[in-house]
C-alpha positions as CSV (number, residue, x, y, z in Angstrom):
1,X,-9.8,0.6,23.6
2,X,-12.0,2.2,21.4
3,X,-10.7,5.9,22.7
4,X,-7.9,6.2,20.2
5,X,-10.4,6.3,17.4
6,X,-10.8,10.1,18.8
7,X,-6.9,10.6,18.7
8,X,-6.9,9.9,14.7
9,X,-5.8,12.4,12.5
10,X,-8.7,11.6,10.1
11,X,-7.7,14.3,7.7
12,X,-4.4,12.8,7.4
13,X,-6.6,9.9,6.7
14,X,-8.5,11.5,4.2
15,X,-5.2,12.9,2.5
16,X,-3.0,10.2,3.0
17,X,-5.8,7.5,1.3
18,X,-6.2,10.0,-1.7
19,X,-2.7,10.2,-2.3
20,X,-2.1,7.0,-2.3
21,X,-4.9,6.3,-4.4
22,X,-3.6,8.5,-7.0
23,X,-0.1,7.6,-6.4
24,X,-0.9,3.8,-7.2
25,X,-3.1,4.5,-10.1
26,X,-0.2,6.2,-11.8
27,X,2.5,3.8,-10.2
28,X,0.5,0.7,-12.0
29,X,-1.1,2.1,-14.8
30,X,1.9,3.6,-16.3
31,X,5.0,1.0,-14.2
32,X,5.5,-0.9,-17.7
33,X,2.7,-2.8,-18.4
34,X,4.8,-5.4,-20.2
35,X,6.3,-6.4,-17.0
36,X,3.7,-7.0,-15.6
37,X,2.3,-8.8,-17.6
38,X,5.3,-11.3,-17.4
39,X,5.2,-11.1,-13.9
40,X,1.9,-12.7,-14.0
41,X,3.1,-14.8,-16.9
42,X,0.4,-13.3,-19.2
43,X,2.5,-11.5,-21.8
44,X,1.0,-12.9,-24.6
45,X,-2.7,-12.9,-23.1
46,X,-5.1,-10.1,-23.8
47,X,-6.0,-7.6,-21.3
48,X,-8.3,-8.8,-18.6
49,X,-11.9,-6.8,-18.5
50,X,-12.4,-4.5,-16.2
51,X,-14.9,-4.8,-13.3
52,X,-16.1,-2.5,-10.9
53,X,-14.1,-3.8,-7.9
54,X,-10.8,-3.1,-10.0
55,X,-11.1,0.6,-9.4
56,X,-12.8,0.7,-5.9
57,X,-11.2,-2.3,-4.4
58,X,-7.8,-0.6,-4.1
59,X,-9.0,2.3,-3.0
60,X,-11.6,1.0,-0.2
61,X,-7.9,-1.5,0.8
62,X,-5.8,2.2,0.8
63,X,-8.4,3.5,3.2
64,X,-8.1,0.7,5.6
65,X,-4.2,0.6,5.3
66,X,-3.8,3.6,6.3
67,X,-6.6,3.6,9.2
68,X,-5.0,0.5,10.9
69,X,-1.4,2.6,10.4
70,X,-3.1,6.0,12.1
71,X,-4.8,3.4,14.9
72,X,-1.3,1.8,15.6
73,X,0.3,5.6,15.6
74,X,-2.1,7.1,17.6
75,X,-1.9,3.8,20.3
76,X,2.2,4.1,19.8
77,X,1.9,8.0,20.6
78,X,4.0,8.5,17.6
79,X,4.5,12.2,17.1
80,X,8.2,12.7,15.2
81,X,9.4,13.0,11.9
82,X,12.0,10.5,13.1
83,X,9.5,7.9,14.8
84,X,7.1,8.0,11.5
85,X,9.6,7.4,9.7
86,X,11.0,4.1,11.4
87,X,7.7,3.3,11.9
88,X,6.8,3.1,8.2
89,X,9.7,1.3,7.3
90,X,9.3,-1.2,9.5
91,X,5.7,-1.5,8.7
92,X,6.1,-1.4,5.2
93,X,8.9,-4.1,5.2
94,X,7.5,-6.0,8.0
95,X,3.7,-6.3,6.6
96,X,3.0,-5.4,3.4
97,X,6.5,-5.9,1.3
98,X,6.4,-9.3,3.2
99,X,3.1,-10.0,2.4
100,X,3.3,-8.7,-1.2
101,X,5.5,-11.7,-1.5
102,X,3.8,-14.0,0.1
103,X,0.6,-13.7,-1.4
104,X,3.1,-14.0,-5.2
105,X,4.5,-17.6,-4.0
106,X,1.4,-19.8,-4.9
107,X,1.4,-21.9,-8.2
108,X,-1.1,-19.0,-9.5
109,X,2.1,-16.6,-9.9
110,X,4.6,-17.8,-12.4
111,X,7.4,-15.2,-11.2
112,X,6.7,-14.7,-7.3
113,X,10.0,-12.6,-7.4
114,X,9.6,-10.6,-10.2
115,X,6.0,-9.7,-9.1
116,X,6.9,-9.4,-5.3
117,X,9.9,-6.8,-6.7
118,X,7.5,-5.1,-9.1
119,X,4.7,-4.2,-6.8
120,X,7.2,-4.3,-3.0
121,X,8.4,-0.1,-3.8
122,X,5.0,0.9,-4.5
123,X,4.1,-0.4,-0.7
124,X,6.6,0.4,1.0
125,X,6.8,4.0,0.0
126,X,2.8,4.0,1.1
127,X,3.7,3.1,4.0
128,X,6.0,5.4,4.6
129,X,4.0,8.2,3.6
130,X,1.5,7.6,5.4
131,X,3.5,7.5,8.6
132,X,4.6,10.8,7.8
133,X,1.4,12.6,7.0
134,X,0.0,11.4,10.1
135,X,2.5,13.3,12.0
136,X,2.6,16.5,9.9
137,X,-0.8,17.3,8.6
């Protein structure tokens, strides 16, 4: 069970998580902040302090996204362009697009749609990624 640990592309890992990282700083810090901020229904509220866990939370969730995705392709024997691909559509639709919008449909989220739609792309192209840079790097 524990043997396709040592059939992990860890440096795919490693670059894939980094990306990401980088990717989703840019994607939410610059995505207009204004919608947002409506999404959340906050648009008149000031900006919310920042705490330590708002920089390494994401990052530490990146890392294990992508390590359950390289577990699951390394169990799946996944090896193609092709194969990564489907594979990181479907996990990206499947899990975390569908869970983006679940977690927004609560009474905390004023606009579960417009939040689910905001943050969806940014997940969905992770996954993706990473399904491909598990198979070429």
């Amino acid at each position: 069970m524990f043997s396709v640990f040592t059939q992990i592309n860890w440096i795919a890992v490693v670059v894939s998580t980094v990306v990401l990282a980088g990717t989703g700083a840019a994607y939410f810090v610059f995505a207009d902040p204004q919608q947002y901020a409506r999404a959340l229904g906050r648009e008149n509220a000031p900006a919310p302090q920042r705490r330590t866990v708002d920089a390494v939370g994401p990052l530490v969730c990146t890392f294990i996204n992508v390590l359950t995705s390289a577990v699951l392709v390394a169990a799946l024997g996944i090896t193609s362009v092709g194969d990564a691909l489907v594979f990181g559509v479907i996990v990206g639709i499947g899990y975390l697009v569908a869970m983006t919008f679940n977690i927004a449909i609560n009474p905390n989220f004023p606009h579960p749609l417009r939040y689910g739609l905001l943050n969806a792309p940014y997940f969905l192209f992770g996954s993706v990624l990473t399904s491909l840079a598990l198979v070429l790097i």
